[in-house]
N, CA, C and O atoms as CSV, one atom per row, in Angstrom:
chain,resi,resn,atom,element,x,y,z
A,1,UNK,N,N,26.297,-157.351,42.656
A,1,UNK,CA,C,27.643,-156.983,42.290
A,1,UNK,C,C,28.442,-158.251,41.993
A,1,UNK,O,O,28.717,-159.082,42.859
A,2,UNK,N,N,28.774,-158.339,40.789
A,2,UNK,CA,C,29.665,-159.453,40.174
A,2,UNK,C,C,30.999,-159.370,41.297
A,2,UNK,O,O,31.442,-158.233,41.456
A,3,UNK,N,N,31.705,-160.541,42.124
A,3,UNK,CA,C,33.026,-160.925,42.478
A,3,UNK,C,C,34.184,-160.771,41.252
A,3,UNK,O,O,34.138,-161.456,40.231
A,4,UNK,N,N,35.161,-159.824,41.505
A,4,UNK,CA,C,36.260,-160.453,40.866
A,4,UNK,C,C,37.070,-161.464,41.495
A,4,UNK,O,O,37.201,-161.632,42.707
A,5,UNK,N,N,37.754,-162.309,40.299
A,5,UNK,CA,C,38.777,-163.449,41.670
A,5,UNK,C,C,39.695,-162.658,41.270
A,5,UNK,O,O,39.788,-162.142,40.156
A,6,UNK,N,N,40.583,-162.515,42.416
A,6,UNK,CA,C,41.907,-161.631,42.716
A,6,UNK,C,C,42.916,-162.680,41.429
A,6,UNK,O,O,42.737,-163.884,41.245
A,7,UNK,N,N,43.783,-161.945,40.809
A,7,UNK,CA,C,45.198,-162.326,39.957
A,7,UNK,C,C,44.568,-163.498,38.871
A,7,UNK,O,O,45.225,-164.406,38.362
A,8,UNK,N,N,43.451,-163.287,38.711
A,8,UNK,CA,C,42.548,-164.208,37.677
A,8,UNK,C,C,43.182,-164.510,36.262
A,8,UNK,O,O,43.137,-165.609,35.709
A,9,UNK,N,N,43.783,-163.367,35.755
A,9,UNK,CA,C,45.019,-162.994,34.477
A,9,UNK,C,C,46.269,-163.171,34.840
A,9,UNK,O,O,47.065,-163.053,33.908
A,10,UNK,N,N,47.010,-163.566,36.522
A,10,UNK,CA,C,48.064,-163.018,36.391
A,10,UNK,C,C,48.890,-164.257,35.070
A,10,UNK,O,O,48.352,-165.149,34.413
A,11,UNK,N,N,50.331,-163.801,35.105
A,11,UNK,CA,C,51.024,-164.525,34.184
A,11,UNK,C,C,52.172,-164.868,34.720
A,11,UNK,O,O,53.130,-165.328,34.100
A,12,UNK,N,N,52.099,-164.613,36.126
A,12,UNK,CA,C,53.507,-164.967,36.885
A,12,UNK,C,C,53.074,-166.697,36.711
A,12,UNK,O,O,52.051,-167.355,36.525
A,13,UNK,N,N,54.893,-166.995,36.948
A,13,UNK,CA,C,54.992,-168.819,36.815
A,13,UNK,C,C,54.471,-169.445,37.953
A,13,UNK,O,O,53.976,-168.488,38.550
A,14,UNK,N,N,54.279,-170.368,38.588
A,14,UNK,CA,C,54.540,-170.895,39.787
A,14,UNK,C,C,55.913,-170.702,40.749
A,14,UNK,O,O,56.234,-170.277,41.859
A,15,UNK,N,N,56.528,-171.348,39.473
A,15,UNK,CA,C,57.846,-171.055,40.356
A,15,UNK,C,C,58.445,-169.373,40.749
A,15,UNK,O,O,59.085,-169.206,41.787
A,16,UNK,N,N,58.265,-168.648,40.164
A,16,UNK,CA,C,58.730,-167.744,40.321
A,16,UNK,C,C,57.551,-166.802,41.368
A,16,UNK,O,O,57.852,-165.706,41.840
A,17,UNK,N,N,56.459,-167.347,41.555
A,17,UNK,CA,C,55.729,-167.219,42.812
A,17,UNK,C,C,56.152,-167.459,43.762
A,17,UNK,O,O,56.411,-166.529,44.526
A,18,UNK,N,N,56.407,-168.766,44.140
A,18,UNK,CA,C,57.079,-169.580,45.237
A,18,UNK,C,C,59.095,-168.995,45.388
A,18,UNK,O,O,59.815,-168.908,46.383
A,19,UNK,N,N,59.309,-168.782,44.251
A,19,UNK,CA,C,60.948,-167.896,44.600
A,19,UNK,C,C,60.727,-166.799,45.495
A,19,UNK,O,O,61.283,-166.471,46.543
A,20,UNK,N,N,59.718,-166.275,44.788
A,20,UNK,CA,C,59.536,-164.653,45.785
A,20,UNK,C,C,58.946,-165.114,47.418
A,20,UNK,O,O,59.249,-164.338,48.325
A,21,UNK,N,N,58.315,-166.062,47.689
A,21,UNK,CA,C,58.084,-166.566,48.914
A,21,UNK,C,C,58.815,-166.666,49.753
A,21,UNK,O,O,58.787,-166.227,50.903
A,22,UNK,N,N,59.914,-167.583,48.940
A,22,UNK,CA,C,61.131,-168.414,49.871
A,22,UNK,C,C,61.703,-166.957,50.129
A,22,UNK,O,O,61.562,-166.566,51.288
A,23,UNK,N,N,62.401,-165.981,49.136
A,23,UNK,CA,C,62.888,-164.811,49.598
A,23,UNK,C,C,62.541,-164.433,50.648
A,23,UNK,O,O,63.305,-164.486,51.611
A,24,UNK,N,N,61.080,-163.870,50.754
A,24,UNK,CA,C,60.335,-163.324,51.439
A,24,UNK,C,C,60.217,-163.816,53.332
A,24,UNK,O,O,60.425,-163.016,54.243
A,25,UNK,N,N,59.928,-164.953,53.480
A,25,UNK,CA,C,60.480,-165.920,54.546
A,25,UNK,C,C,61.833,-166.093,55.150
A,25,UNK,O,O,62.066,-166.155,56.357
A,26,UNK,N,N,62.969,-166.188,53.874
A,26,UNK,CA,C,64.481,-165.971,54.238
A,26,UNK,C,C,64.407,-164.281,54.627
A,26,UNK,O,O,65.615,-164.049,54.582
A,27,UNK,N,N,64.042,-163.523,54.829
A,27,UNK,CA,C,64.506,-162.382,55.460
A,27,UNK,C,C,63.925,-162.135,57.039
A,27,UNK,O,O,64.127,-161.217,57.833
A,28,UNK,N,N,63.163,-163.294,57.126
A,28,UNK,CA,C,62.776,-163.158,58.259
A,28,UNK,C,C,62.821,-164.550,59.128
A,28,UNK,O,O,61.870,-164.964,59.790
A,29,UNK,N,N,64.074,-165.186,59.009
A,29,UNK,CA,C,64.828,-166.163,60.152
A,29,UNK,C,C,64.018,-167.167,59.405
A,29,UNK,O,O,63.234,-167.738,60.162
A,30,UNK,N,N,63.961,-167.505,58.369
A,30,UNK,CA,C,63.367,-169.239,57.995
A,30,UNK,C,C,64.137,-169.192,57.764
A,30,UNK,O,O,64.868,-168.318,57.300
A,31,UNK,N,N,64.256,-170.604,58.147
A,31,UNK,CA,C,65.668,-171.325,57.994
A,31,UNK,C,C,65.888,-172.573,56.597
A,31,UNK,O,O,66.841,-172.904,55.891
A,32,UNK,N,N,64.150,-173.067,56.728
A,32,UNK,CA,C,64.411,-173.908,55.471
A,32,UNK,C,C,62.847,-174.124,54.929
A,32,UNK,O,O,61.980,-174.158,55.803
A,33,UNK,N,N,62.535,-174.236,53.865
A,33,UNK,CA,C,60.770,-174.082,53.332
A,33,UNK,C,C,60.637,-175.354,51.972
A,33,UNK,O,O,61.518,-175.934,51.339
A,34,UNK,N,N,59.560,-175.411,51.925
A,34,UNK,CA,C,58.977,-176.383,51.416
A,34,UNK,C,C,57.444,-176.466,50.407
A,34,UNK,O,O,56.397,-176.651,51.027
A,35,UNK,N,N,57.410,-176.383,49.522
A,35,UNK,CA,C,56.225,-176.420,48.748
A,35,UNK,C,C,55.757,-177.423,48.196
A,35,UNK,O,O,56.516,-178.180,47.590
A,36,UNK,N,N,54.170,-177.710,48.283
A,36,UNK,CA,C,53.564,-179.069,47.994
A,36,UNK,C,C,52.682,-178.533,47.380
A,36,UNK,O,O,52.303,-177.363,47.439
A,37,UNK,N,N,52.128,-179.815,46.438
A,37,UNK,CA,C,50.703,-179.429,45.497
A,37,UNK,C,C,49.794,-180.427,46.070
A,37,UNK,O,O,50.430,-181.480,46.120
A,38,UNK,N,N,48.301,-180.638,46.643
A,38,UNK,CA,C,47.693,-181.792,46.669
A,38,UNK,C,C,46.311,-181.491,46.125
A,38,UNK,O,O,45.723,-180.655,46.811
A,39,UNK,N,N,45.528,-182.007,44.927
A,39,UNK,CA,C,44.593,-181.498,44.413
A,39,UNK,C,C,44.474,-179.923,44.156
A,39,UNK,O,O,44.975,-179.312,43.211
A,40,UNK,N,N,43.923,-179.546,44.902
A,40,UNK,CA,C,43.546,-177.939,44.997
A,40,UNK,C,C,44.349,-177.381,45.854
A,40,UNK,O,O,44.368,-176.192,46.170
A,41,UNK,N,N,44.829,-177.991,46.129
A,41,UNK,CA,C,45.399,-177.262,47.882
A,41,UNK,C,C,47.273,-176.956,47.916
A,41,UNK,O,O,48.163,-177.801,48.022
A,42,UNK,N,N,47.361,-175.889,47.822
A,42,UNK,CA,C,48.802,-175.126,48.126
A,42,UNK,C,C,49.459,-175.115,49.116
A,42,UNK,O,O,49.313,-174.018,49.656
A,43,UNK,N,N,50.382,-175.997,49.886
A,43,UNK,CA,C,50.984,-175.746,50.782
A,43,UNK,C,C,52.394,-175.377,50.672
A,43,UNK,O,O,53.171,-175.635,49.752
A,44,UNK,N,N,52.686,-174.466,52.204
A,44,UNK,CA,C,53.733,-174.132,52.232
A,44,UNK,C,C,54.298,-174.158,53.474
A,44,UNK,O,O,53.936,-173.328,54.308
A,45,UNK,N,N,55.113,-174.963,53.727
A,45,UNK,CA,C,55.812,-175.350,54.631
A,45,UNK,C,C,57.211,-174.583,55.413
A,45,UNK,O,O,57.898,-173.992,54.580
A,46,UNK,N,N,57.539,-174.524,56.286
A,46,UNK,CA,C,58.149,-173.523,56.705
A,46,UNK,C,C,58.846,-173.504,58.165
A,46,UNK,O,O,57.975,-173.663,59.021
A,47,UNK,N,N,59.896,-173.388,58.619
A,47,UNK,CA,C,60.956,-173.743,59.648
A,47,UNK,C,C,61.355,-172.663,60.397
A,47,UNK,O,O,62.310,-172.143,59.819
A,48,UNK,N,N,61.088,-172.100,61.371
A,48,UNK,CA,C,61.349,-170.713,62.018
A,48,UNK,C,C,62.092,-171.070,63.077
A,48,UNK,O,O,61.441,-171.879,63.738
A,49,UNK,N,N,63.299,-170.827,63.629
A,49,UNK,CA,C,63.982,-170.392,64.739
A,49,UNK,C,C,63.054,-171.804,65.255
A,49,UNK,O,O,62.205,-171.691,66.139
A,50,UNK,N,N,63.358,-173.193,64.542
A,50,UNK,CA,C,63.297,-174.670,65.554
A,50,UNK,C,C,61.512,-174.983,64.976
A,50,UNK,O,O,61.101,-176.039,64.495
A,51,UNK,N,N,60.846,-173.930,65.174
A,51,UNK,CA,C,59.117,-174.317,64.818
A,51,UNK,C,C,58.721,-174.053,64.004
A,51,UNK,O,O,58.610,-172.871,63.681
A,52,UNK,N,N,58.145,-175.468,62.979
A,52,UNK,CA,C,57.266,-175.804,62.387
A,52,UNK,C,C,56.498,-175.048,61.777
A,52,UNK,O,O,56.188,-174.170,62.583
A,53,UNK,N,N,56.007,-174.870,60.825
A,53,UNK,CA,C,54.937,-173.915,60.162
A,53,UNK,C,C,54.148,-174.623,59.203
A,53,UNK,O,O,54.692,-175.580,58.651
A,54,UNK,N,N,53.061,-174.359,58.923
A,54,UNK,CA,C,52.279,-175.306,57.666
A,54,UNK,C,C,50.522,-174.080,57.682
A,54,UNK,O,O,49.587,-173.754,58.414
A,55,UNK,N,N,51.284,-173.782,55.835
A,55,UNK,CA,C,50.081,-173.338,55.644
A,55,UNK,C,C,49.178,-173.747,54.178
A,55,UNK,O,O,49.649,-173.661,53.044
A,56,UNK,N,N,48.241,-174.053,54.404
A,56,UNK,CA,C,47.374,-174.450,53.355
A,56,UNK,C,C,46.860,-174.049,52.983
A,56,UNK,O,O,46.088,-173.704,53.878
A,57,UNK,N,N,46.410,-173.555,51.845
A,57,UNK,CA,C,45.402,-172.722,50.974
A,57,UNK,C,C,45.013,-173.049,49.687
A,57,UNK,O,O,45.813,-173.171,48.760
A,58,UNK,N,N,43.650,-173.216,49.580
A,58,UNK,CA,C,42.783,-174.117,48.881
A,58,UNK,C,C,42.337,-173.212,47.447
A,58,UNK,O,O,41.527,-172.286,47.490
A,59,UNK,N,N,42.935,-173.611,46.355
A,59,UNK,CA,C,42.917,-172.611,45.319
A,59,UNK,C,C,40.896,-172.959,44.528
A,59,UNK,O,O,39.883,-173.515,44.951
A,60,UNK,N,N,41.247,-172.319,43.420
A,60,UNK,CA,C,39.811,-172.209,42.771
A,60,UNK,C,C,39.748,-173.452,41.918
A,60,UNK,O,O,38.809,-173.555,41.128
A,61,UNK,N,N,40.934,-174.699,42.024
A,61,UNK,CA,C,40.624,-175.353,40.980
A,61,UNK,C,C,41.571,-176.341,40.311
A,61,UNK,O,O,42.483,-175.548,40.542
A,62,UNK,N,N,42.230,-177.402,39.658
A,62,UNK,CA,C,43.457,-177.784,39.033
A,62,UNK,C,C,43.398,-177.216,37.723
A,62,UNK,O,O,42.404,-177.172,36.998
A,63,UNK,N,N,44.858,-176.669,37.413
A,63,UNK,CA,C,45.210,-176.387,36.194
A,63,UNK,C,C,46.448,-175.369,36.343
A,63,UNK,O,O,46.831,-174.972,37.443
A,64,UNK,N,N,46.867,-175.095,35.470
A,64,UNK,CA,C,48.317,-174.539,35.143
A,64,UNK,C,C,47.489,-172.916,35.654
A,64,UNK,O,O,48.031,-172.503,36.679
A,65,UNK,N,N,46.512,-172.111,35.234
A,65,UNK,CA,C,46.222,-170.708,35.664
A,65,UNK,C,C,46.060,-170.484,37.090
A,65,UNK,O,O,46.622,-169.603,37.740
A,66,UNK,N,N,44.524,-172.126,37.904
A,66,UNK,CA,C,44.817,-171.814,39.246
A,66,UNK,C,C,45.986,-171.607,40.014
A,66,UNK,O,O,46.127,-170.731,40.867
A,67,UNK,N,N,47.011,-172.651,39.591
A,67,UNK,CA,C,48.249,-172.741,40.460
A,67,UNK,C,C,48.886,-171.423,40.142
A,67,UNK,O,O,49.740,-171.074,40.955
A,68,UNK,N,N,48.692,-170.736,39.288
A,68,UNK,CA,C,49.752,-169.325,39.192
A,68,UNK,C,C,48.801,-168.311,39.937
A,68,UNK,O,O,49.306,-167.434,40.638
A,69,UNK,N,N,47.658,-168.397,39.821
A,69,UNK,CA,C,46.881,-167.980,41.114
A,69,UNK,C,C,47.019,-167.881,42.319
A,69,UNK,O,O,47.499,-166.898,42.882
A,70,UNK,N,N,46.650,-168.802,42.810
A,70,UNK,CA,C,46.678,-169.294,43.833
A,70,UNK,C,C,48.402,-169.241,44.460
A,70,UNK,O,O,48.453,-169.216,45.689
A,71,UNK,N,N,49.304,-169.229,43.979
A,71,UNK,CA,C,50.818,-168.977,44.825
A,71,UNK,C,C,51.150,-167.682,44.430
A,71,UNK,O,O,52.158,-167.173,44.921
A,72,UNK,N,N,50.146,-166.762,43.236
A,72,UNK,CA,C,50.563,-165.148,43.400
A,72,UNK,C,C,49.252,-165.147,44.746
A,72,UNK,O,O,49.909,-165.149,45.787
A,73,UNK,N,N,48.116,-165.145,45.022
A,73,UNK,CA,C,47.630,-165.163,45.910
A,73,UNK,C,C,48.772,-165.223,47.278
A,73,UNK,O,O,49.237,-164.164,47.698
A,74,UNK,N,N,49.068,-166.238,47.759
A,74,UNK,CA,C,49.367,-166.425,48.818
A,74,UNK,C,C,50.946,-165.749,48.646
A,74,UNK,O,O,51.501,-166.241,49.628
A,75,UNK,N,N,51.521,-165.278,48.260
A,75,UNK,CA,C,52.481,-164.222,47.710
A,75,UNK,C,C,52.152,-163.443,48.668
A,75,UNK,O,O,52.486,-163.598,49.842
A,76,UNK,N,N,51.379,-162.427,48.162
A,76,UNK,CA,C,50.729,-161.130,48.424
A,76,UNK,C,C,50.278,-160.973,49.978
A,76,UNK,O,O,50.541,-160.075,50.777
A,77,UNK,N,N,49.476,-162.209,50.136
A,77,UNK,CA,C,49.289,-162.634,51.360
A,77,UNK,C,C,50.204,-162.641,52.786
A,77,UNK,O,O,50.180,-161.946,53.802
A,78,UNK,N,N,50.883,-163.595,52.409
A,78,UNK,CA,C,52.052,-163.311,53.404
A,78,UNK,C,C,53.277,-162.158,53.467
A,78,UNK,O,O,54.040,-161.953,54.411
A,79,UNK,N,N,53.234,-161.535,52.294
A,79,UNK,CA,C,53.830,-160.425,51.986
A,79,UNK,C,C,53.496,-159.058,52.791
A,79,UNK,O,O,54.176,-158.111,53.186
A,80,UNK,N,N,51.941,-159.453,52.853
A,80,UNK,CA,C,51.120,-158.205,53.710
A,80,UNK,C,C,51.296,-158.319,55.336
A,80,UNK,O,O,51.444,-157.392,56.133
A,81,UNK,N,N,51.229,-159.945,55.633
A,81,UNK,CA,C,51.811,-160.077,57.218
A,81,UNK,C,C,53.276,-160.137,57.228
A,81,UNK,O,O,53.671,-160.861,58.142
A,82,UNK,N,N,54.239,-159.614,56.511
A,82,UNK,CA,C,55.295,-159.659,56.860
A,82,UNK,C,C,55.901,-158.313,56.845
A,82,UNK,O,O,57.004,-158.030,57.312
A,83,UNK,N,N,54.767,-157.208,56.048
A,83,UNK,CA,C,55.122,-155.919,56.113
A,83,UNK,C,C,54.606,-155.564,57.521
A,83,UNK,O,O,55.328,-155.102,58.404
A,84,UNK,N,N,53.321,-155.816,57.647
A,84,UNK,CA,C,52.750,-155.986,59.482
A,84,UNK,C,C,54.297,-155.837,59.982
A,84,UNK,O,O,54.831,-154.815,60.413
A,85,UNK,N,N,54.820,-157.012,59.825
A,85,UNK,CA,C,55.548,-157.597,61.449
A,85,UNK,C,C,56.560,-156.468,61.391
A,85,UNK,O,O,56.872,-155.894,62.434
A,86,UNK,N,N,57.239,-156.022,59.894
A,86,UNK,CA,C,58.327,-154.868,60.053
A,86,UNK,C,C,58.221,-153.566,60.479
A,86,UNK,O,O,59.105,-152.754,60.750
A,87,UNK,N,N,56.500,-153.432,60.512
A,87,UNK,CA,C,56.302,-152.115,60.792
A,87,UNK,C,C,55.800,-152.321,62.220
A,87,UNK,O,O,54.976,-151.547,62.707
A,88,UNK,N,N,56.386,-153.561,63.018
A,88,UNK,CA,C,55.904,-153.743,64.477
A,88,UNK,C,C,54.519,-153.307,64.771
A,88,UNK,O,O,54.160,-152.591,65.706
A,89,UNK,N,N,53.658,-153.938,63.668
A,89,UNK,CA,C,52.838,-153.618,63.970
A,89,UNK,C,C,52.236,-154.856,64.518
A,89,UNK,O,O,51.214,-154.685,65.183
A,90,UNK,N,N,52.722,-156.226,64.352
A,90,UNK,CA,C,52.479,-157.340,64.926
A,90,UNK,C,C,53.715,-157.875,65.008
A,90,UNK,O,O,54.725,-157.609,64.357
A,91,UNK,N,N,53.457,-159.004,66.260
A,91,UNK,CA,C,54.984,-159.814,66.029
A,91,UNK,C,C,54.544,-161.320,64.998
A,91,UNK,O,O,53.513,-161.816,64.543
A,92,UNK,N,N,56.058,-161.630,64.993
A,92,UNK,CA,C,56.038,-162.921,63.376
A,92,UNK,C,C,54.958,-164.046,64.694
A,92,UNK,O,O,53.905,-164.549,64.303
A,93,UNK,N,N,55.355,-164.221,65.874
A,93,UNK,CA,C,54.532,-165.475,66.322
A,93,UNK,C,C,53.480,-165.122,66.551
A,93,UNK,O,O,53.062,-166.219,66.920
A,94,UNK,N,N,52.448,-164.333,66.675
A,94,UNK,CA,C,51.277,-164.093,66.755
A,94,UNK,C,C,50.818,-163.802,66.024
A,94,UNK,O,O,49.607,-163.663,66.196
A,95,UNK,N,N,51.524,-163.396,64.299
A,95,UNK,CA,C,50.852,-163.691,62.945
A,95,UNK,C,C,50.731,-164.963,62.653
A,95,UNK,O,O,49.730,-165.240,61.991
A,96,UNK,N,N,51.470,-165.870,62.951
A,96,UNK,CA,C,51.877,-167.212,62.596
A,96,UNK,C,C,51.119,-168.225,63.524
A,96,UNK,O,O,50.763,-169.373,63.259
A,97,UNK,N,N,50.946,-167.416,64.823
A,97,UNK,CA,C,50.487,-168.814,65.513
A,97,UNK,C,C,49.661,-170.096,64.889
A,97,UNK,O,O,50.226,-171.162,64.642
A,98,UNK,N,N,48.578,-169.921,64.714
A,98,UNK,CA,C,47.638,-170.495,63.548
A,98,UNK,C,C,47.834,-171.511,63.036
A,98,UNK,O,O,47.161,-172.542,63.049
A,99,UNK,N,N,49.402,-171.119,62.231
A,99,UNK,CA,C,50.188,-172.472,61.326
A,99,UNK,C,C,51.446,-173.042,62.373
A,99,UNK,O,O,51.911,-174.161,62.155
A,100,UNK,N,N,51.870,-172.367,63.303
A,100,UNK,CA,C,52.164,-173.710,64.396
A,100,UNK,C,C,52.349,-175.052,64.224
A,100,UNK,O,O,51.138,-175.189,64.398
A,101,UNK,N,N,52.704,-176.111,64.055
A,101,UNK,CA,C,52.860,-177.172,64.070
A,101,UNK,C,C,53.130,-177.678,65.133
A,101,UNK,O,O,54.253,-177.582,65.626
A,102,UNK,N,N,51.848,-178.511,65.860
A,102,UNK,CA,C,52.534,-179.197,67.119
A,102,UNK,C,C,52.119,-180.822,66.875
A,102,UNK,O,O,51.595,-181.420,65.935
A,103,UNK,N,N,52.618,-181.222,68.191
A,103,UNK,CA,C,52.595,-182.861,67.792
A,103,UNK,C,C,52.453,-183.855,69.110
A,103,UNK,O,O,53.137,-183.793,70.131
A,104,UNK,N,N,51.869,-184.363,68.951
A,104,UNK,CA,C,51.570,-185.605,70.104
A,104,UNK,C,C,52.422,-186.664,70.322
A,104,UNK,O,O,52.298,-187.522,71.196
A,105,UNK,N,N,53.337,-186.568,69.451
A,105,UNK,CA,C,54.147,-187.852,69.013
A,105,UNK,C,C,53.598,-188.982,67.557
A,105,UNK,O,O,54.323,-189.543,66.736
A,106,UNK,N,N,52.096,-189.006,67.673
A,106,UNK,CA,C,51.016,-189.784,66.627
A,106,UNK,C,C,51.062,-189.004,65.686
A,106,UNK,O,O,51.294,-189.415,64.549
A,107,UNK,N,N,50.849,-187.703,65.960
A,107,UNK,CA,C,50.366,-186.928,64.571
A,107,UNK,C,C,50.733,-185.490,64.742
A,107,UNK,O,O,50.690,-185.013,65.876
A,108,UNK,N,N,51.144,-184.640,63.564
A,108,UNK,CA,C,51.248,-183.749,63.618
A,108,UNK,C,C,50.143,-183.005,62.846
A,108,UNK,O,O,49.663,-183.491,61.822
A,109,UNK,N,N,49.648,-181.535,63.469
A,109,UNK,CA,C,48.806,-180.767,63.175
A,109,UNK,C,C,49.056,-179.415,63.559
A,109,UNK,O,O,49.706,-179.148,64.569
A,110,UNK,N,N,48.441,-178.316,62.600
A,110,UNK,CA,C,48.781,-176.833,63.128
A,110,UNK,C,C,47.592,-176.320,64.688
A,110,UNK,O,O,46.573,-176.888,65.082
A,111,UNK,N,N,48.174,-175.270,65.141
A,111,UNK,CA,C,47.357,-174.870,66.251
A,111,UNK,C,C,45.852,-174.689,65.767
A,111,UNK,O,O,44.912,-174.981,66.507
A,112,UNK,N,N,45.761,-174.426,65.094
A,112,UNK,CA,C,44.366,-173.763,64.316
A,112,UNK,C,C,43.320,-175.369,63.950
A,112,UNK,O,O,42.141,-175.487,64.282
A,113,UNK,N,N,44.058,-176.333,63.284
A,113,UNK,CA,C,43.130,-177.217,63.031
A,113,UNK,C,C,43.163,-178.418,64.174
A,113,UNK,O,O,42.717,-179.542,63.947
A,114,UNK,N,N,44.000,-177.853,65.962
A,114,UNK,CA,C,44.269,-178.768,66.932
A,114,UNK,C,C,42.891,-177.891,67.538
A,114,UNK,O,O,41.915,-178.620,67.712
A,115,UNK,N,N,42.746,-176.872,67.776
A,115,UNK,CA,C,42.027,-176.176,68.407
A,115,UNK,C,C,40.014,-175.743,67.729
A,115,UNK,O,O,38.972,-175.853,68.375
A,116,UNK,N,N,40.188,-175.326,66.428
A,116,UNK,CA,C,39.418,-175.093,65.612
A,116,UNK,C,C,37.865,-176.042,65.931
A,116,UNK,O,O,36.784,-175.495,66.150
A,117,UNK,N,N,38.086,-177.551,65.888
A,117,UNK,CA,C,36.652,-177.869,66.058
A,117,UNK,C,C,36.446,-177.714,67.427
A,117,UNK,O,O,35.224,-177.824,67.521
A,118,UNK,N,N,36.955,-177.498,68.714
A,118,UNK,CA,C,36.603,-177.002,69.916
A,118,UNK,C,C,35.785,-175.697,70.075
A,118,UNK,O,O,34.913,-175.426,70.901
A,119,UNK,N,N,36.385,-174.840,68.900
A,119,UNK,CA,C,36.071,-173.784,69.255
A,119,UNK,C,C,34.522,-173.615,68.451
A,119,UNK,O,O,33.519,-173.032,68.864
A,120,UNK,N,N,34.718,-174.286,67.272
A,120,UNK,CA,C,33.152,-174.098,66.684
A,120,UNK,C,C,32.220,-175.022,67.382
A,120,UNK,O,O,31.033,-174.759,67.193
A,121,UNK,N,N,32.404,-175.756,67.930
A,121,UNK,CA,C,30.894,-176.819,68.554
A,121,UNK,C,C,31.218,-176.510,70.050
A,121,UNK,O,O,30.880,-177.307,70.925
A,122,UNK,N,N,31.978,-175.167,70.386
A,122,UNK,CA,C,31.746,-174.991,72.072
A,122,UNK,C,C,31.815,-175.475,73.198
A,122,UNK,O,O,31.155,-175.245,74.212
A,123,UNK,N,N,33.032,-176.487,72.902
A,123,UNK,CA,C,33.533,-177.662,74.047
A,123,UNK,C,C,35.020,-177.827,74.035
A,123,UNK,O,O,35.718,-178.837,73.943
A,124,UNK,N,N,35.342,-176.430,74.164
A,124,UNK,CA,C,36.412,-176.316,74.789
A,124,UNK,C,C,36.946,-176.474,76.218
A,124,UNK,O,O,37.591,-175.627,76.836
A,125,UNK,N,N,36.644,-177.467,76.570
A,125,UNK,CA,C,37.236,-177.995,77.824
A,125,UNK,C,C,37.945,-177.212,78.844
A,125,UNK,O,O,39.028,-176.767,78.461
A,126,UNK,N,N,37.524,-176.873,80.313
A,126,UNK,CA,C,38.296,-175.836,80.817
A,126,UNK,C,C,39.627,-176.614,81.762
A,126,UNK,O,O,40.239,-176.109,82.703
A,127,UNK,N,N,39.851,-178.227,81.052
A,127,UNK,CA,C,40.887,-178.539,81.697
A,127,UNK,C,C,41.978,-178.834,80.344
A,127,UNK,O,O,43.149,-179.170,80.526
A,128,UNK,N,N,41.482,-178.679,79.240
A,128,UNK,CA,C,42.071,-178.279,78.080
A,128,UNK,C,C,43.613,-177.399,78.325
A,128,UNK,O,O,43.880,-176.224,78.574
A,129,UNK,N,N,44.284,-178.424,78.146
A,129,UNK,CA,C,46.051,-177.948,77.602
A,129,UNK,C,C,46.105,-176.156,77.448
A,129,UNK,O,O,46.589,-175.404,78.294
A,130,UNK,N,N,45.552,-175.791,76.303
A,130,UNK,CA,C,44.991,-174.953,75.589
A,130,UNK,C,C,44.594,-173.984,76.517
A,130,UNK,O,O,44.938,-172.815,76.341
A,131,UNK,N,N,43.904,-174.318,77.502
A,131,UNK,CA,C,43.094,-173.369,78.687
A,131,UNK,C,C,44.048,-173.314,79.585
A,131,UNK,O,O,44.559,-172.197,79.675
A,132,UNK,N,N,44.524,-174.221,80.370
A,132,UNK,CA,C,46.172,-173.926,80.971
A,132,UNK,C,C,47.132,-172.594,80.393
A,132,UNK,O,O,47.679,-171.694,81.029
A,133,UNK,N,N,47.088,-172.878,78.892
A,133,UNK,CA,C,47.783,-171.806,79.200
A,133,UNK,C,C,47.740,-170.490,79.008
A,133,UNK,O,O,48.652,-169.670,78.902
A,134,UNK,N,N,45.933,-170.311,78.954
A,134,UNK,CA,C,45.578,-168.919,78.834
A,134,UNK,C,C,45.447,-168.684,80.416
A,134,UNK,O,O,45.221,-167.514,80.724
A,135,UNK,N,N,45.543,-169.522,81.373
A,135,UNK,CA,C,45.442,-168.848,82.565
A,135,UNK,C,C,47.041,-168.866,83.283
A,135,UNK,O,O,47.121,-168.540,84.468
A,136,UNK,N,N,47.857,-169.120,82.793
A,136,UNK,CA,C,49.407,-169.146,82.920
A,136,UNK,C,C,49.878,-170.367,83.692
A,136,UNK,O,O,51.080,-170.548,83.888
């Protein structure tokens, strides 16, 4: 069975991808957002009630079609966890945790890529920060 790539034709702009975002975010307490291009990679940056957000998503490619791709992609995307959160069917921080932004003071990183190689090579430490506070 041949893959389709999702919005492969679309003809929406970039920008007017990323407008419907920022909307989309402003109705739900962002306070201030941010969009970056780096090679392939789409980020979108994002300020909630004081915390940090950062999400990255790695398109099919450079060029004027991926990028209208790739930000109707992530459109849709967060569009779908934000209908979630209205229909209480999740809350916004436990859709979001993931993209979190925390910081050591040295460096900042989301929960997902602070935690992530622990969890795939199985040395998650049971004196791990992280483990604290799954046991309260």
């Amino acid at each position: 069975m041949k893959s389709i790539t999702p919005y492969r034709y679309t003809q929406v702009k970039v920008s007017a991808s990323q407008e419907a975002v920022k909307n989309l975010l402003a109705k739900h307490d962002v306070e201030a957002t941010r969009f970056t291009f780096a090679g392939e990679l789409a980020v979108v940056e994002f300020v909630r009630l004081k915390q940090p957000y950062r999400i990255t998503a790695k398109g099919l490619g450079i060029g004027n079609q991926s990028d209208k791709q790739i930000w109707r992609v992530l459109y849709f995307w967060l569009k779908s966890k934000m209908e979630a959160i209205d229909f209480n069917l999740m809350e916004f921080e436990t859709e979001f945790l993931p993209y979190a932004v925390i910081s050591d003071g040295e460096r900042s990183v989301t929960v997902a890529d602070a935690i992530r190689p622990r969890l795939e090579t199985g040395t998650l430490d049971p004196h791990d920060p992280f483990r604290r506070l799954l046991t309260g």
